[in-house]
DOBA-169673 format. One record per residue: residue in three letters; x, y, z of N, C-alpha, C, O in turn. Coordinates in steps of 0.2 Angstrom, whole numbers, plus 2048, in hexadecimal, padded with zeros to 3 digits. Example, Ala and Ser with C-alpha at 12.3 -4.5 7.8 and 13.67 -1.06 7.14 Angstrom:
2
<"ALA"; <842; 7E4; 827>; <83E; 7EA; 827>; <842; 7F0; 827>; <847; 7EF; 82A>>
<"SER"; <840; 7F5; 823>; <844; 7FB; 824>; <840; 800; 827>; <843; 806; 828>>
***
This chain:
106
<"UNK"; <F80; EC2; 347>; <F80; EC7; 342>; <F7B; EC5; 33D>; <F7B; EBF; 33A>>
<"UNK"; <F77; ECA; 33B>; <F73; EC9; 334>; <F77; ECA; 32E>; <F7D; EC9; 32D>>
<"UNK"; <F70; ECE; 328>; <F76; ECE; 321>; <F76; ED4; 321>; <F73; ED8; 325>>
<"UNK"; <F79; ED4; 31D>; <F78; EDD; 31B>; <F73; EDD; 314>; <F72; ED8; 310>>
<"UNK"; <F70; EE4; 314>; <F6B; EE4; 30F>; <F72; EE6; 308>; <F77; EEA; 308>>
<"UNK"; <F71; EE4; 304>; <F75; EE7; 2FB>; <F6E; EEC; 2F9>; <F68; EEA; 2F8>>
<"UNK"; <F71; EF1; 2F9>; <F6C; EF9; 2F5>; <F71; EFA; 2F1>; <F78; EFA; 2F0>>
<"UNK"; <F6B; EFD; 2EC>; <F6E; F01; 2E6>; <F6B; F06; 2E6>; <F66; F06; 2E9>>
<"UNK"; <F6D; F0B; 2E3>; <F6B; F12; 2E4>; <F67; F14; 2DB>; <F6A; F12; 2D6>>
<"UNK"; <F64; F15; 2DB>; <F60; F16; 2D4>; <F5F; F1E; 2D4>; <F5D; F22; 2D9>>
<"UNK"; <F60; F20; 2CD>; <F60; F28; 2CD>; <F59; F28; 2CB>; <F55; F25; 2C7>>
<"UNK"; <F58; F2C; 2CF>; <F50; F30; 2CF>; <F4D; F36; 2C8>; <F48; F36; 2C4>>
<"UNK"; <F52; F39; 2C9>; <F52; F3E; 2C5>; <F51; F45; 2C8>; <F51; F4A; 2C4>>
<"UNK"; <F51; F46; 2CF>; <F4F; F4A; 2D3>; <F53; F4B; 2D7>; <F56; F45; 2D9>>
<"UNK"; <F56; F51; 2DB>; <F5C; F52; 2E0>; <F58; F4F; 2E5>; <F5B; F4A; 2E8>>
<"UNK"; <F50; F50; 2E7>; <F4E; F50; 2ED>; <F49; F49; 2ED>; <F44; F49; 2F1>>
<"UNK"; <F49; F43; 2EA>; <F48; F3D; 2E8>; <F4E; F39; 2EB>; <F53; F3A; 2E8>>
<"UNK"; <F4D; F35; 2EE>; <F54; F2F; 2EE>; <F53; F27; 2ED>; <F53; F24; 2F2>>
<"UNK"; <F53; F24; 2E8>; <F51; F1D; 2E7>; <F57; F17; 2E9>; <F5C; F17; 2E7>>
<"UNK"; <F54; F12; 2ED>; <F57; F0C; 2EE>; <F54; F06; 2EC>; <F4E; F04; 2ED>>
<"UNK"; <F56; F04; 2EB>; <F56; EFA; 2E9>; <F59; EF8; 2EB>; <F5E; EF7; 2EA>>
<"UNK"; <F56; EF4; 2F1>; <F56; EED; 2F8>; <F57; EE7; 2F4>; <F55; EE7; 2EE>>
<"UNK"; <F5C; EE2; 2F8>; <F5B; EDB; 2F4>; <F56; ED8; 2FB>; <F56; ED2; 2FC>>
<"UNK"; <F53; EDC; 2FD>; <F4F; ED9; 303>; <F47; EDB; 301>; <F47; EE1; 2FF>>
<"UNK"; <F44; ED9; 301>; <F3C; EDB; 302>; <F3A; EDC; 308>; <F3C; ED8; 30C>>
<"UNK"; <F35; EE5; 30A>; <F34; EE8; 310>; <F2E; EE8; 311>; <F2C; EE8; 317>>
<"UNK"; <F29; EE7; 30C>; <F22; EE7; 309>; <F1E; EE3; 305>; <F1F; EE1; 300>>
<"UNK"; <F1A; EE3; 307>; <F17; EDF; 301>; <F14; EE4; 2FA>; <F17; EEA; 2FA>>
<"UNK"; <F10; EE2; 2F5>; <F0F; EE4; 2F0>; <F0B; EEB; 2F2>; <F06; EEC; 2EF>>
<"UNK"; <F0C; EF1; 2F7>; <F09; EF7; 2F8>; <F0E; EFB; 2F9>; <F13; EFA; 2FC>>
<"UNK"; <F0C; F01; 2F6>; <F10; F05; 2F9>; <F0F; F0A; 300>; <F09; F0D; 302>>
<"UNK"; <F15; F0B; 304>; <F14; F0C; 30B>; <F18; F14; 30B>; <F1F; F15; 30A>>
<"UNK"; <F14; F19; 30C>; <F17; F1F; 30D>; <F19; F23; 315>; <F14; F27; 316>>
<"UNK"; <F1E; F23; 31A>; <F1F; F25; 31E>; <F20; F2D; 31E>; <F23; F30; 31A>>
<"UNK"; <F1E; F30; 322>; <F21; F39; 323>; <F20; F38; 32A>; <F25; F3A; 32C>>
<"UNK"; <F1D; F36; 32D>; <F1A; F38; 334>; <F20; F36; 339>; <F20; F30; 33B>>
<"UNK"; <F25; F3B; 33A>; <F2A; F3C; 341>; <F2A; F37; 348>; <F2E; F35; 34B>>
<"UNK"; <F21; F38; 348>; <F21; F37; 350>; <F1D; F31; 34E>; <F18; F31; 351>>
<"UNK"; <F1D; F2C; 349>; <F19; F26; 348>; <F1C; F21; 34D>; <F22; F21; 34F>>
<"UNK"; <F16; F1C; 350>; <F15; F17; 354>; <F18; F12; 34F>; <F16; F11; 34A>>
<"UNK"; <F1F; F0D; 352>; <F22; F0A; 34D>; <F24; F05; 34F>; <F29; F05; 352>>
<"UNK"; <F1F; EFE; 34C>; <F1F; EF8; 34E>; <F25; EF3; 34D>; <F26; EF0; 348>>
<"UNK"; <F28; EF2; 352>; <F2E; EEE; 351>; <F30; EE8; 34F>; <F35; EE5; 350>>
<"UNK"; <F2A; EE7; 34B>; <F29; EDF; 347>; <F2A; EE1; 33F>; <F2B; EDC; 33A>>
<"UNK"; <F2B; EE7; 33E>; <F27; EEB; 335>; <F2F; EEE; 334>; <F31; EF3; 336>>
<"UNK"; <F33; EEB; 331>; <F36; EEF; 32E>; <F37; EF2; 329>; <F3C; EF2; 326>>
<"UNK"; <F31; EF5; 326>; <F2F; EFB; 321>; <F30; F00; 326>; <F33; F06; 325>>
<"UNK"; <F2C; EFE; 32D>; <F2B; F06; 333>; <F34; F06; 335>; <F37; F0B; 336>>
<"UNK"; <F35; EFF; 337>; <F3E; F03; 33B>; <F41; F08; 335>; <F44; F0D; 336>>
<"UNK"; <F40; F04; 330>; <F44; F08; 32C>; <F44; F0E; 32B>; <F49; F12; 32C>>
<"UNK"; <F3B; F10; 328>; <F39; F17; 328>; <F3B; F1C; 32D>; <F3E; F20; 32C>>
<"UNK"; <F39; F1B; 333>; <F3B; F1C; 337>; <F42; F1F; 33C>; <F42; F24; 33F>>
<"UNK"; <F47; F1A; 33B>; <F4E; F1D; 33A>; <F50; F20; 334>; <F55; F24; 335>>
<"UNK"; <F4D; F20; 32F>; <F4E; F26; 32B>; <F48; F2C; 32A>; <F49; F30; 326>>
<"UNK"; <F44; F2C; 32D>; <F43; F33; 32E>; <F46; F36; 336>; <F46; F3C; 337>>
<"UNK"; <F47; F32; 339>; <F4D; F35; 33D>; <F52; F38; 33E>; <F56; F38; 343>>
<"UNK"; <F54; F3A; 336>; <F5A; F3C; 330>; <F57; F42; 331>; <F5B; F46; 331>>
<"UNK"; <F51; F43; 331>; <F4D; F4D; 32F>; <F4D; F4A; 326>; <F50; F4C; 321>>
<"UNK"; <F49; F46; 325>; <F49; F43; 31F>; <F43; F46; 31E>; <F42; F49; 323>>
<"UNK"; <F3E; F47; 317>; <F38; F4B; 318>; <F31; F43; 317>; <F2C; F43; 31A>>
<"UNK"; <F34; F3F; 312>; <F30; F3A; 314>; <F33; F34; 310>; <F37; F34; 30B>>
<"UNK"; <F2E; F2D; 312>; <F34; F28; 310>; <F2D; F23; 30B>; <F28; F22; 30E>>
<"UNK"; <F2E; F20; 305>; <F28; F1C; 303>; <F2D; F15; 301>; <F33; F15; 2FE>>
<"UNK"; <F29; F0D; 304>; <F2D; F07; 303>; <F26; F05; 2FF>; <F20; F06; 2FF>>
<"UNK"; <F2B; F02; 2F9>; <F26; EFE; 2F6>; <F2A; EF7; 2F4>; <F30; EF7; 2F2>>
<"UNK"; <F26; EF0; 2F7>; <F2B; EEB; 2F4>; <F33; EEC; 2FA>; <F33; EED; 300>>
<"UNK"; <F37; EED; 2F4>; <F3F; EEF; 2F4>; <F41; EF5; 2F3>; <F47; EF6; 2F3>>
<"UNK"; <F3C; EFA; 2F1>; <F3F; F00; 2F1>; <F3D; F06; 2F6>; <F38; F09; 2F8>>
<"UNK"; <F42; F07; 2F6>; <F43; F0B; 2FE>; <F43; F14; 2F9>; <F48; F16; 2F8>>
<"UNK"; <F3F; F15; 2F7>; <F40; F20; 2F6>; <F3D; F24; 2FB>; <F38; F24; 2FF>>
<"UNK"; <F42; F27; 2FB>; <F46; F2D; 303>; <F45; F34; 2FE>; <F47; F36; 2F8>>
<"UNK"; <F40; F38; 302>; <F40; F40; 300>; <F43; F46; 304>; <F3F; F48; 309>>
<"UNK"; <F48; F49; 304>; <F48; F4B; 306>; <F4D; F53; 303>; <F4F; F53; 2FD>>
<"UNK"; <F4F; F59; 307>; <F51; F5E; 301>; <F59; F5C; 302>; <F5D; F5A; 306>>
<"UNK"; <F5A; F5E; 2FB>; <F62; F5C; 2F8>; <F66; F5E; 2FD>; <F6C; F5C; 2FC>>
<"UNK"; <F66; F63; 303>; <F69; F66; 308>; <F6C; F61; 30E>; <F71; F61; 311>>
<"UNK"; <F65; F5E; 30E>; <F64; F59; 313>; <F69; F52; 313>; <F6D; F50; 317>>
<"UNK"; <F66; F51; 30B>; <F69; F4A; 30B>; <F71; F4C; 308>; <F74; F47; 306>>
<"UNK"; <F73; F51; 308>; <F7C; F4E; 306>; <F7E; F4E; 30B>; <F84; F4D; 30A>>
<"UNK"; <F7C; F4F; 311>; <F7F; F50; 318>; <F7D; F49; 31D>; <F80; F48; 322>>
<"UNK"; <F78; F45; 31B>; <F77; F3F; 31E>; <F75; F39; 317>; <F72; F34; 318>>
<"UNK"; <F79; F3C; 312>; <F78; F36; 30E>; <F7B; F2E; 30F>; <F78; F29; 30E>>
<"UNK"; <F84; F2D; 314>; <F84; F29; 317>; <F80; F23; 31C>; <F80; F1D; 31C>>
<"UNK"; <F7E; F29; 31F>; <F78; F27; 326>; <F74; F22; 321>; <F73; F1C; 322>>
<"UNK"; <F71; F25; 31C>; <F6D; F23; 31A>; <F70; F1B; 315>; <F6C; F16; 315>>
<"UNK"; <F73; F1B; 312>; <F76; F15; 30E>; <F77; F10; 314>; <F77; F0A; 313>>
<"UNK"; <F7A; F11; 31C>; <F7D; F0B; 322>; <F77; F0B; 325>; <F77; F07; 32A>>
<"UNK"; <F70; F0E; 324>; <F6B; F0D; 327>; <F67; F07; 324>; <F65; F02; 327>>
<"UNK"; <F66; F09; 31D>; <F63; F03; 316>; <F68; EFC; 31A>; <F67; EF8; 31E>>
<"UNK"; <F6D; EFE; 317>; <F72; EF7; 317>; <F73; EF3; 31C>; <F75; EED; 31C>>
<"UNK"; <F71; EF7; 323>; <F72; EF2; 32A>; <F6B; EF0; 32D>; <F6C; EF0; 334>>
<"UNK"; <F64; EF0; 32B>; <F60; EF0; 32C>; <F5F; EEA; 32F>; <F5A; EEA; 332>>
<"UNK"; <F61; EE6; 32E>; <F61; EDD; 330>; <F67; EDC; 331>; <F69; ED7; 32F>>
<"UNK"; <F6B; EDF; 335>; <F70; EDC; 336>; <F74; ED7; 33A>; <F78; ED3; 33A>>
<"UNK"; <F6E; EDB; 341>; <F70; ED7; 346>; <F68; ED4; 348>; <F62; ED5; 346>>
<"UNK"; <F6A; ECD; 351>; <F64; ECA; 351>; <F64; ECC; 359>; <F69; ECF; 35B>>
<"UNK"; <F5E; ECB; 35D>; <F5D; ECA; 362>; <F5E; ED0; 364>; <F5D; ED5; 361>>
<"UNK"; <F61; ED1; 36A>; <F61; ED9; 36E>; <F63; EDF; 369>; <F60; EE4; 36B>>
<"UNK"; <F68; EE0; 364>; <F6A; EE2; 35F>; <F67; EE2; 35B>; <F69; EE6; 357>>
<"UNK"; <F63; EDF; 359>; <F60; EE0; 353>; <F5D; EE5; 350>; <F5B; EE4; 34B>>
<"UNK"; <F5C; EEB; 352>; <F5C; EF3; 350>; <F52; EF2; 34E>; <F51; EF4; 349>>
<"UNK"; <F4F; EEF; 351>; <F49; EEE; 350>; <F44; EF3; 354>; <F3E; EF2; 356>>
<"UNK"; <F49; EF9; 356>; <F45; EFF; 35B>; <F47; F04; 358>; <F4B; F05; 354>>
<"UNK"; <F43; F09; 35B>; <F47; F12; 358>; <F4C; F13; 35A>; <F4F; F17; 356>>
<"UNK"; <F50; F10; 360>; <F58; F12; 361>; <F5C; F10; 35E>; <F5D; F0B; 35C>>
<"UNK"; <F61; F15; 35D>; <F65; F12; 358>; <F6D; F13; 35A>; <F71; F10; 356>>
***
């Protein structure tokens, strides 16, 4: 087993806004904005696993910067897969080798 990520949720100010705070860094100093569904998604990147199991939530789009992970999507959306979304941040590293969730299946 790996760690688990500790996220904090940071209020945005925005229903359709959602801010977290990693104690992991996903990125270097740029910021990386995902929307693209059907992105080609490198199994070494975990900015892309990530983004990618959450826009497979029907998320509208995802930007990693550093440790912060903000999720856009409409307020309708996310009160219905708001958990999905907090066990997906948190178990991103959690396992190794065959398990290791380093693919789009989940």
């Amino acid at each position: 087993m790996g760690q688990d990520i500790s996220v904090t949720k940071i209020e945005s100010g925005s229903q359709s806004t959602h801010i977290y705070s990693l104690n992991r860094s996903l990125t270097g100093m740029e910021i990386i904005i995902y929307s693209d569904r059907e992105m080609v998604v490198d199994p070494n990147n975990g900015a892309a696993v990530l983004a990618a199991r959450l826009l497979a939530l029907n998320i509208d789009s995802v930007s990693i910067y550093s440790n912060v992970v903000t999720v856009t999507c409409e307020p309708e959306v996310f009160s219905k897969i708001k958990t999905d979304v907090d066990e997906i941040l948190e178990n991103l590293f959690r396992f190794y080798g065959e398990n290791a969730g380093w693919s789009n299946e989940s």
